[in-house]
CHARMM internal coordinates of N, CA and C (Angstrom, degrees):
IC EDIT
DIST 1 N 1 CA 1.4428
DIST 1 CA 1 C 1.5206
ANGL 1 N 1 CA 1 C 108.17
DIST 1 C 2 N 1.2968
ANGL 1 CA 1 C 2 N 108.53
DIHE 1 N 1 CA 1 C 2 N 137.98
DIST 2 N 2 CA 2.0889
ANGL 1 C 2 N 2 CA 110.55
DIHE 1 CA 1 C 2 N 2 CA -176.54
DIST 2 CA 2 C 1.4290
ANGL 2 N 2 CA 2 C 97.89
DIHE 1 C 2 N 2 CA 2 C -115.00
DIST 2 C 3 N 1.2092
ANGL 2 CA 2 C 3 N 104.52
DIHE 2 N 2 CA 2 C 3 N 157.60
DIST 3 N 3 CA 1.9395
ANGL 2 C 3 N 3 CA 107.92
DIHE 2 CA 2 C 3 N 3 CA -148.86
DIST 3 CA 3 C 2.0703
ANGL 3 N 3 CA 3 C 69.36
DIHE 2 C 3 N 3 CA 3 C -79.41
DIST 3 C 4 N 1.2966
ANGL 3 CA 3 C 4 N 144.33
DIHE 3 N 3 CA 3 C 4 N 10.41
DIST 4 N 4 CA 1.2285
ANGL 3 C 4 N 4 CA 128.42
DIHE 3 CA 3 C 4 N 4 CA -169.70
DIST 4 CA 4 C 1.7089
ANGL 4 N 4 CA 4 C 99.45
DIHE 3 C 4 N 4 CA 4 C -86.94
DIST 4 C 5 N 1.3767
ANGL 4 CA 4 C 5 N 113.97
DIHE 4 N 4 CA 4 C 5 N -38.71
DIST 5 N 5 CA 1.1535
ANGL 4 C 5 N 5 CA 126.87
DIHE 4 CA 4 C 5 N 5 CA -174.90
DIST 5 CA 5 C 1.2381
ANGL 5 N 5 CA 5 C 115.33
DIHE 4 C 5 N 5 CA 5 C -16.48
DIST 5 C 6 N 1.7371
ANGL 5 CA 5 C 6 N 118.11
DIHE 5 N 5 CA 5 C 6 N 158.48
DIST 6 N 6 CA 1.3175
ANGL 5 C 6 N 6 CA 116.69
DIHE 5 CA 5 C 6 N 6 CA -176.39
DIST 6 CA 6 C 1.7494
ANGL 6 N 6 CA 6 C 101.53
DIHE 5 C 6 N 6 CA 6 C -82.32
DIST 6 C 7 N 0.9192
ANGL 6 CA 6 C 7 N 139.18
DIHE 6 N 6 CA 6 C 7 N -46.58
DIST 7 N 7 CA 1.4962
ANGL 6 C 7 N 7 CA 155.44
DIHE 6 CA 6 C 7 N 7 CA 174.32
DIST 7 CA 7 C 1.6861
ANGL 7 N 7 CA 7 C 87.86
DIHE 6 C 7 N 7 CA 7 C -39.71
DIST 7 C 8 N 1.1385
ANGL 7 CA 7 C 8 N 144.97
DIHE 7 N 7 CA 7 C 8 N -10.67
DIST 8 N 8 CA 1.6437
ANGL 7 C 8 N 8 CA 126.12
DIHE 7 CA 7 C 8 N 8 CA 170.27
DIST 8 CA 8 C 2.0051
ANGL 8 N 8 CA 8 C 93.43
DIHE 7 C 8 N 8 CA 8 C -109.41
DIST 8 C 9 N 1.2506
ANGL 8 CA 8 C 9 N 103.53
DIHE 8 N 8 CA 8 C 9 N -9.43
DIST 9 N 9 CA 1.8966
ANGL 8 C 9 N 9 CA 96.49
DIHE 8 CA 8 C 9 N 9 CA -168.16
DIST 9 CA 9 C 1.5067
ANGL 9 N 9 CA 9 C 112.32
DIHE 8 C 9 N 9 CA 9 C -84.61
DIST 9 C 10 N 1.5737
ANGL 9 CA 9 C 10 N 130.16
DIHE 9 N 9 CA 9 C 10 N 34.23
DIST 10 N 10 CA 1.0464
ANGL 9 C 10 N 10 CA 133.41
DIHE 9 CA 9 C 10 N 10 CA 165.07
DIST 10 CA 10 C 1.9987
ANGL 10 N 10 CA 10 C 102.83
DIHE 9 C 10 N 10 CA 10 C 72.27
DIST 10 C 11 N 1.3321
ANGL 10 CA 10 C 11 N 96.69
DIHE 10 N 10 CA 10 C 11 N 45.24
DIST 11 N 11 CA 1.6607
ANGL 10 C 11 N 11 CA 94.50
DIHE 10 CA 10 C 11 N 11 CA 172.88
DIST 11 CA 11 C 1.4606
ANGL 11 N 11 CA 11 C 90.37
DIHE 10 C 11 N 11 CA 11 C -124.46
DIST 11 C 12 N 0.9871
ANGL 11 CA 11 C 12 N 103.62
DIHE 11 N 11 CA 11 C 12 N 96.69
DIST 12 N 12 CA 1.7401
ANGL 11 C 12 N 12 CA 126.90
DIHE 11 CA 11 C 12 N 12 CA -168.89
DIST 12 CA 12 C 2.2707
ANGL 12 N 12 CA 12 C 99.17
DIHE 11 C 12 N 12 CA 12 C -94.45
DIST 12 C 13 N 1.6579
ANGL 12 CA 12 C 13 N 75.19
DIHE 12 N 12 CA 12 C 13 N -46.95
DIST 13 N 13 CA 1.8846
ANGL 12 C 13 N 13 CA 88.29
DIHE 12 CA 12 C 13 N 13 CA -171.30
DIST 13 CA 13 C 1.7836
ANGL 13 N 13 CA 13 C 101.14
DIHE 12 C 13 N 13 CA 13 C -55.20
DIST 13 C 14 N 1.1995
ANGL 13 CA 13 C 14 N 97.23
DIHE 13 N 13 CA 13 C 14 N -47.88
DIST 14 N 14 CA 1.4776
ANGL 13 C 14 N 14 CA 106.95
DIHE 13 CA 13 C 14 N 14 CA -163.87
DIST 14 CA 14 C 1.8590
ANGL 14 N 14 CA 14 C 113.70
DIHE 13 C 14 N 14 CA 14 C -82.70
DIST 14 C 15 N 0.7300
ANGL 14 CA 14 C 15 N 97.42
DIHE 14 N 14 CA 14 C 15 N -14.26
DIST 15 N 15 CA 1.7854
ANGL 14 C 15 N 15 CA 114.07
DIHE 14 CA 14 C 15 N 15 CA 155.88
DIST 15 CA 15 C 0.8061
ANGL 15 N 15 CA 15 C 109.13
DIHE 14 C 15 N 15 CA 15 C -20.07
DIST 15 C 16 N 1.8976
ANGL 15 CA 15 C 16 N 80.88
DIHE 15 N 15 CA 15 C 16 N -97.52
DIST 16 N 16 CA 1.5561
ANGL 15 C 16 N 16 CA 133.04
DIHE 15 CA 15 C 16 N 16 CA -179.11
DIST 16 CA 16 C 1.7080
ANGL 16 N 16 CA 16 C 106.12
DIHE 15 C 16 N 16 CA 16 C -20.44
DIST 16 C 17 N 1.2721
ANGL 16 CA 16 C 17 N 91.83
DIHE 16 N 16 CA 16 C 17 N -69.89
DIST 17 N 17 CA 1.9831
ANGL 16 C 17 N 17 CA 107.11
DIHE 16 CA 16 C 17 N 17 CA -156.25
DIST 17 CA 17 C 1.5035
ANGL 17 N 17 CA 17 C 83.15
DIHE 16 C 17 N 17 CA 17 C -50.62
DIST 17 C 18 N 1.5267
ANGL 17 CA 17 C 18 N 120.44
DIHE 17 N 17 CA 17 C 18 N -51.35
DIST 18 N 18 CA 1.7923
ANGL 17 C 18 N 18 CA 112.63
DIHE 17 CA 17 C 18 N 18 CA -155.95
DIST 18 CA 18 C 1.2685
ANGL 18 N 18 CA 18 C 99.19
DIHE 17 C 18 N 18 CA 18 C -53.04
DIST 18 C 19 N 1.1344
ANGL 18 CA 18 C 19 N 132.22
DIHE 18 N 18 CA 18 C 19 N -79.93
DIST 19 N 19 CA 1.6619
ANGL 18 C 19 N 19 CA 170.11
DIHE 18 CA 18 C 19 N 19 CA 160.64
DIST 19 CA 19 C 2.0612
ANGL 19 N 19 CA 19 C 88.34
DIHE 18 C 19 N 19 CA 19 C 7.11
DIST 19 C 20 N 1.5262
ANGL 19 CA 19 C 20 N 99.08
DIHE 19 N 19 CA 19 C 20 N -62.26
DIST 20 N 20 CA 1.7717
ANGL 19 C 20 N 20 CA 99.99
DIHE 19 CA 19 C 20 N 20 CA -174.90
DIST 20 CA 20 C 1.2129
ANGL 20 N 20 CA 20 C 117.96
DIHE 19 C 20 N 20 CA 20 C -91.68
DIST 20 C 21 N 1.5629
ANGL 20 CA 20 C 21 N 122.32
DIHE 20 N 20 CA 20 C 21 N 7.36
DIST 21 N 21 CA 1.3376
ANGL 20 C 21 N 21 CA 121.60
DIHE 20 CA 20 C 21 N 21 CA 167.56
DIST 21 CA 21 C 1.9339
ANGL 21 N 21 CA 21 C 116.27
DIHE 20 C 21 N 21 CA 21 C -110.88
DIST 21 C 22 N 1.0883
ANGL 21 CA 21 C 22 N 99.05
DIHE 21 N 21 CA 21 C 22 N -41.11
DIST 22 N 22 CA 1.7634
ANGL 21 C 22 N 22 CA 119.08
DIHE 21 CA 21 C 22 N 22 CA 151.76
DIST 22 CA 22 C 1.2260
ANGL 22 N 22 CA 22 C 148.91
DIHE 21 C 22 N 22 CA 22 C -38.05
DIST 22 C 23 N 1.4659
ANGL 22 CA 22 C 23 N 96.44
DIHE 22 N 22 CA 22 C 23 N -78.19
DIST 23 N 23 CA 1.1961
ANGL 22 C 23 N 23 CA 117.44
DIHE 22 CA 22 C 23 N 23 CA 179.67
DIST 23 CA 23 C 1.6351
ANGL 23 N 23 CA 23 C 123.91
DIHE 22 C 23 N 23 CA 23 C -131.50
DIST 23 C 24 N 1.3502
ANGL 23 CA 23 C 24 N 112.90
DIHE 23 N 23 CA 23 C 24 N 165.86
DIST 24 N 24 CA 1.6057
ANGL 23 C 24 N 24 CA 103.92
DIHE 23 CA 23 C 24 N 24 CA -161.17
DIST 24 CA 24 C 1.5566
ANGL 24 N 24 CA 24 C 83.22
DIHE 23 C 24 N 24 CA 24 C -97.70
DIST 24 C 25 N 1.3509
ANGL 24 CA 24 C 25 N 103.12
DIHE 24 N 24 CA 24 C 25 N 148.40
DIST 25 N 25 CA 1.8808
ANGL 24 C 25 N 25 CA 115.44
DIHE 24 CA 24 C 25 N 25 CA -175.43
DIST 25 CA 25 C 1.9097
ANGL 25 N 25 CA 25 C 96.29
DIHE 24 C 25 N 25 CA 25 C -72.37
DIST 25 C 26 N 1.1644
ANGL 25 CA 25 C 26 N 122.68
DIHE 25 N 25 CA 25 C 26 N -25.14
DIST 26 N 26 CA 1.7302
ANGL 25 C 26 N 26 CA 99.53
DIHE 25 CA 25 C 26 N 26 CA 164.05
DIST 26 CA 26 C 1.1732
ANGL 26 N 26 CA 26 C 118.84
DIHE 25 C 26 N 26 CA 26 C -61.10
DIST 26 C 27 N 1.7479
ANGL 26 CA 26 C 27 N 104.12
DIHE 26 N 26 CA 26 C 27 N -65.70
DIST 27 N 27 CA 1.6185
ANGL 26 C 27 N 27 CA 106.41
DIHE 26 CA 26 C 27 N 27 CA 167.59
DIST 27 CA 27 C 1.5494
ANGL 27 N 27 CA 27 C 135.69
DIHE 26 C 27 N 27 CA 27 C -12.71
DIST 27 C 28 N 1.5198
ANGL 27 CA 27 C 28 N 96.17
DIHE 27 N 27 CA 27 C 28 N -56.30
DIST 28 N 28 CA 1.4489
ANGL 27 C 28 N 28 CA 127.48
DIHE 27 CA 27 C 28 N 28 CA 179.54
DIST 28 CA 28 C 1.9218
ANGL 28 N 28 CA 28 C 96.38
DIHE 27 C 28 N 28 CA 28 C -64.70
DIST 28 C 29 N 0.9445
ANGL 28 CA 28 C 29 N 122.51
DIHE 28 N 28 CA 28 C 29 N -80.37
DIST 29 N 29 CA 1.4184
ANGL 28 C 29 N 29 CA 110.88
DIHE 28 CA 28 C 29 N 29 CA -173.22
DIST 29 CA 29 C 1.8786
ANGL 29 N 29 CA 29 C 122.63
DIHE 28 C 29 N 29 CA 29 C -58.44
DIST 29 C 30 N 1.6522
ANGL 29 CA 29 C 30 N 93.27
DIHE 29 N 29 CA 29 C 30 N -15.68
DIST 30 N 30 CA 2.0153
ANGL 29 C 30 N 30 CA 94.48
DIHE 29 CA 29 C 30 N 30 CA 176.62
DIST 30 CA 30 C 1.3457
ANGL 30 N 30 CA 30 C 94.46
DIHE 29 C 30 N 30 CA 30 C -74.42
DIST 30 C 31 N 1.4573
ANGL 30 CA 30 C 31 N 144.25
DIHE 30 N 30 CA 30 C 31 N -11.02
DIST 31 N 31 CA 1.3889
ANGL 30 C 31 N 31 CA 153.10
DIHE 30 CA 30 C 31 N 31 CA 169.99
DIST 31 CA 31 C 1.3456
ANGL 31 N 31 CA 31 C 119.25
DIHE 30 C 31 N 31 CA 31 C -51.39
DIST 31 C 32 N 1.4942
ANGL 31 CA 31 C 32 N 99.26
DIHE 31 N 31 CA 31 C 32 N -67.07
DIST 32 N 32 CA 1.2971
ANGL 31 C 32 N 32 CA 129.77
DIHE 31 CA 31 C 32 N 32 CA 174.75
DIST 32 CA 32 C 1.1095
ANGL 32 N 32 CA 32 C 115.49
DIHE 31 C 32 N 32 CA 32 C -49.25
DIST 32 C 33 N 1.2213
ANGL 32 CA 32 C 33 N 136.91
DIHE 32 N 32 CA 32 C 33 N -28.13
DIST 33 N 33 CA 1.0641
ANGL 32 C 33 N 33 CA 147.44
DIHE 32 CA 32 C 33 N 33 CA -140.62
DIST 33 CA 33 C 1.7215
ANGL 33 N 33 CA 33 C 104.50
DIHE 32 C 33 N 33 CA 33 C -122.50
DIST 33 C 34 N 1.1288
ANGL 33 CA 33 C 34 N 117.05
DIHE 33 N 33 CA 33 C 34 N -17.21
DIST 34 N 34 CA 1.4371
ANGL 33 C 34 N 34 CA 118.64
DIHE 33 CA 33 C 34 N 34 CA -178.54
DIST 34 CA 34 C 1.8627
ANGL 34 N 34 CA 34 C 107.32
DIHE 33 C 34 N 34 CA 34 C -64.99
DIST 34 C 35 N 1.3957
ANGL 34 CA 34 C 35 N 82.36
DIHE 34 N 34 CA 34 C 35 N 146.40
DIST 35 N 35 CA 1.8429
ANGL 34 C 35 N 35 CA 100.77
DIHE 34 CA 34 C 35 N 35 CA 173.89
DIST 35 CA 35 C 1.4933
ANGL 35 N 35 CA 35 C 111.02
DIHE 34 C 35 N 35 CA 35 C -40.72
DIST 35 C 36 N 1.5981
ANGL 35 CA 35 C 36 N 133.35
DIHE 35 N 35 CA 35 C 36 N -34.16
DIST 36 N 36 CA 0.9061
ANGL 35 C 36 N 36 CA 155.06
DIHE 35 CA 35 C 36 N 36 CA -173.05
DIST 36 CA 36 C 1.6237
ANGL 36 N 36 CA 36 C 110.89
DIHE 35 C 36 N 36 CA 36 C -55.14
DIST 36 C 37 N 1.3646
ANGL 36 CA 36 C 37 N 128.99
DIHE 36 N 36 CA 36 C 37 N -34.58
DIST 37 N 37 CA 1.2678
ANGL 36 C 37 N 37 CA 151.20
DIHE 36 CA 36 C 37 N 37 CA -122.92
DIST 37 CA 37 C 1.7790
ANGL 37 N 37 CA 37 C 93.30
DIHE 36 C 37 N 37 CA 37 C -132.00
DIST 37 C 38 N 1.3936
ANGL 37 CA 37 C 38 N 124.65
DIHE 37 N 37 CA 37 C 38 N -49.90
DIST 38 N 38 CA 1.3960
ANGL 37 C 38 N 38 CA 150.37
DIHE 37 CA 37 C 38 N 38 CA 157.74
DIST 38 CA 38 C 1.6871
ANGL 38 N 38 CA 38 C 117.18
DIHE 37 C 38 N 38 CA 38 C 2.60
DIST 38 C 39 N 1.7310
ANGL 38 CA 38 C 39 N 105.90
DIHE 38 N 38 CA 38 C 39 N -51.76
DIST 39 N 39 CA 1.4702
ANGL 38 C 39 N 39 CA 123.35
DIHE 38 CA 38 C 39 N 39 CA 174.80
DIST 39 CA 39 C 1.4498
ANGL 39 N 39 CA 39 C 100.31
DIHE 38 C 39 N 39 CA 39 C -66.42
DIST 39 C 40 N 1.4506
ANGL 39 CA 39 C 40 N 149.27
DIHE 39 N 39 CA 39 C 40 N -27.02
DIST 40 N 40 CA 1.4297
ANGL 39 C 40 N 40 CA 141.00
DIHE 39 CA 39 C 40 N 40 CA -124.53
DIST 40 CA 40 C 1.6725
ANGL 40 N 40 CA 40 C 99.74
DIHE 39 C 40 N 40 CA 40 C -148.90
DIST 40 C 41 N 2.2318
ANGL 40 CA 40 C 41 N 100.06
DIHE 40 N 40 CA 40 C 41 N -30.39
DIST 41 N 41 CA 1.4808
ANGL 40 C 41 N 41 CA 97.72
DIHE 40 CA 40 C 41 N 41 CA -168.11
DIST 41 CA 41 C 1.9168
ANGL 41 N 41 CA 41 C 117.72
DIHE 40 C 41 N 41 CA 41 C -39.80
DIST 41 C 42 N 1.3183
ANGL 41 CA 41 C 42 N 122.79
DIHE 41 N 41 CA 41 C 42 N -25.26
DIST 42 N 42 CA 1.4574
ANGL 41 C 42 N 42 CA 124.39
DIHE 41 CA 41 C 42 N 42 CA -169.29
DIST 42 CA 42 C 0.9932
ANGL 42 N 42 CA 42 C 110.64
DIHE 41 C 42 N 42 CA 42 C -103.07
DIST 42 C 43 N 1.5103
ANGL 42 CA 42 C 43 N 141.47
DIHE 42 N 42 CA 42 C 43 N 21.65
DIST 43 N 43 CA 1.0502
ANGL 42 C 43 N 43 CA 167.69
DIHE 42 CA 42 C 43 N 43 CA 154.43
DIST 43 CA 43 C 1.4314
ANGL 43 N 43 CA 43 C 110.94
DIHE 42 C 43 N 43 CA 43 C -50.49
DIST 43 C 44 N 1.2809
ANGL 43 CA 43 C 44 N 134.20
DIHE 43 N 43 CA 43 C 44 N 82.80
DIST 44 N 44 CA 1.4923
ANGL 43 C 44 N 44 CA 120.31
DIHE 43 CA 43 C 44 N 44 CA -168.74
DIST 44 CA 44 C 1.6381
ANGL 44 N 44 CA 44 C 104.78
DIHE 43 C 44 N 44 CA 44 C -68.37
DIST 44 C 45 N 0.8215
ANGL 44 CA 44 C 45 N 139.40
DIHE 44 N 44 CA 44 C 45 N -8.79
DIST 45 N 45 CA 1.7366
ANGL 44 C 45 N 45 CA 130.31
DIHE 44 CA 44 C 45 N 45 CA 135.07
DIST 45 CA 45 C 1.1931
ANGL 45 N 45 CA 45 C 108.64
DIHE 44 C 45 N 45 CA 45 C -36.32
DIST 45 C 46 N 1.0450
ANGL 45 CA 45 C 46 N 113.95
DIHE 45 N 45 CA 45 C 46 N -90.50
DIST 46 N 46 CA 1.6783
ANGL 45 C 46 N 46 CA 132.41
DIHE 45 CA 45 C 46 N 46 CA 176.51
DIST 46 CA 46 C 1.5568
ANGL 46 N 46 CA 46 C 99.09
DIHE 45 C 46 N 46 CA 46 C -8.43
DIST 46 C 47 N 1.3484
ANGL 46 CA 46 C 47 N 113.37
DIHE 46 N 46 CA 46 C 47 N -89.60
DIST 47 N 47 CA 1.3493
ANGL 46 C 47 N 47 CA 137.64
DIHE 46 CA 46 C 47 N 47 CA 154.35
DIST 47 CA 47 C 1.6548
ANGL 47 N 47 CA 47 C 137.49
DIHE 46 C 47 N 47 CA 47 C 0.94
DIST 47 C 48 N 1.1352
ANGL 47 CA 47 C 48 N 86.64
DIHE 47 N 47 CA 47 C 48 N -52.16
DIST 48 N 48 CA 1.4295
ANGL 47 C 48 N 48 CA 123.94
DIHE 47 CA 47 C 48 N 48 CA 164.71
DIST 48 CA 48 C 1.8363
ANGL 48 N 48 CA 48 C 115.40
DIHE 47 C 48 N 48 CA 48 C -58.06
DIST 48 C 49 N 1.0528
ANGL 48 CA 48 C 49 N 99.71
DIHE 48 N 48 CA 48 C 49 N -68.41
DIST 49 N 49 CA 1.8775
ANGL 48 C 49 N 49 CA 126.70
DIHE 48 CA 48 C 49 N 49 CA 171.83
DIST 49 CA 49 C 1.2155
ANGL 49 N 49 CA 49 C 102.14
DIHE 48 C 49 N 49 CA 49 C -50.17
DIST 49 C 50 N 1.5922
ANGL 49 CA 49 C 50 N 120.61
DIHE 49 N 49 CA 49 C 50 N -50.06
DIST 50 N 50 CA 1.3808
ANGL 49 C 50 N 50 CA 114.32
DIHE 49 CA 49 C 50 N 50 CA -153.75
DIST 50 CA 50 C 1.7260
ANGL 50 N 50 CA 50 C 105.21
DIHE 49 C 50 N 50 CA 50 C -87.08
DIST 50 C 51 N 1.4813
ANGL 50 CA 50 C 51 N 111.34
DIHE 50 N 50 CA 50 C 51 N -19.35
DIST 51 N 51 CA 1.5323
ANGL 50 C 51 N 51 CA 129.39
DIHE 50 CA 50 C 51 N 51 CA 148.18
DIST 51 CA 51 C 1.1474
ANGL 51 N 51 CA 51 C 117.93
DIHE 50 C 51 N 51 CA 51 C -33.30
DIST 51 C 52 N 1.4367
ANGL 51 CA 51 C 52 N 106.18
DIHE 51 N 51 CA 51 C 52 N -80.88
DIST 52 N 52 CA 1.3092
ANGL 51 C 52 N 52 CA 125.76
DIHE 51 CA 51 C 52 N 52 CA 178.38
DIST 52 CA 52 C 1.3340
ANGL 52 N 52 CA 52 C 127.25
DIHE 51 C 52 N 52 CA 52 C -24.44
DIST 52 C 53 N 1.8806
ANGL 52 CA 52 C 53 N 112.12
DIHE 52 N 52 CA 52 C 53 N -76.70
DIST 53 N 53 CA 1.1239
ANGL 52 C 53 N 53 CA 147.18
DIHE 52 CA 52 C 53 N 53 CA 138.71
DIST 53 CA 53 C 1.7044
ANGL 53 N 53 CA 53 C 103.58
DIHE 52 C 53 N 53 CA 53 C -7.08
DIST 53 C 54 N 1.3153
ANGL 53 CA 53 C 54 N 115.75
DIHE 53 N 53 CA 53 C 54 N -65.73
DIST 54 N 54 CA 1.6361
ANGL 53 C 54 N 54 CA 123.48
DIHE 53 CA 53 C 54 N 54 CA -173.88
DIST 54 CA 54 C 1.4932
ANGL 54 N 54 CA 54 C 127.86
DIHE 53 C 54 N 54 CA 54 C -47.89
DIST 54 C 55 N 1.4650
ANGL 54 CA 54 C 55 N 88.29
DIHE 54 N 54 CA 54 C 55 N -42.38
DIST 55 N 55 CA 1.3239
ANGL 54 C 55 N 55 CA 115.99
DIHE 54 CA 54 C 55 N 55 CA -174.56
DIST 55 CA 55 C 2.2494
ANGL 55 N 55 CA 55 C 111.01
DIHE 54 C 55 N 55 CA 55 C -75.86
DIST 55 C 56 N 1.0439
ANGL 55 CA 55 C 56 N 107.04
DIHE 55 N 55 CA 55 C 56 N -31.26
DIST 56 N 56 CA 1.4298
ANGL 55 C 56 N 56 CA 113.56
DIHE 55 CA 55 C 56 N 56 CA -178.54
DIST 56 CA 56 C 1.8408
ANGL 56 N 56 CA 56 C 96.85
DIHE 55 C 56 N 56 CA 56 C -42.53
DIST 56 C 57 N 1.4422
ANGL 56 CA 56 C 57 N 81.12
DIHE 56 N 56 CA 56 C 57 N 160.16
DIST 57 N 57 CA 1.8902
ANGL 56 C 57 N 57 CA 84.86
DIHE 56 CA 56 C 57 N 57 CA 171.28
DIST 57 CA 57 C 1.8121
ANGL 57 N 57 CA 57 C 104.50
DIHE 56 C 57 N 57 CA 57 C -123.75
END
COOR INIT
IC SEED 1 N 1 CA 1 C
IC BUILD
């Protein structure tokens, strides 16, 4: 993921829908969570998403 990505460009709505039609919101945060992610984790973008993401039901 490049901090350019659409997932940091305030498409919050369109997330959402992927995230609850897709994927299961644990799934989605065991993602987040990879070593991979590490360079960006303090990224209040980053941060932001992983909020976001948290918050789904």
């Amino acid at each position: 993921m490049r901090l350019t990505s659409p997932l940091f460009s305030g498409v919050e709505q369109d997330l959402a829908g992927m995230v609850s039609v897709y994927y299961d919101r644990e799934d989605f945060l065991r993602v987040l969570g990879y070593q991979a992610y590490d360079a960006i984790r303090d990224d209040p973008r980053f941060q932001a998403l992983y909020a976001l993401v948290d918050t789904l039901v």
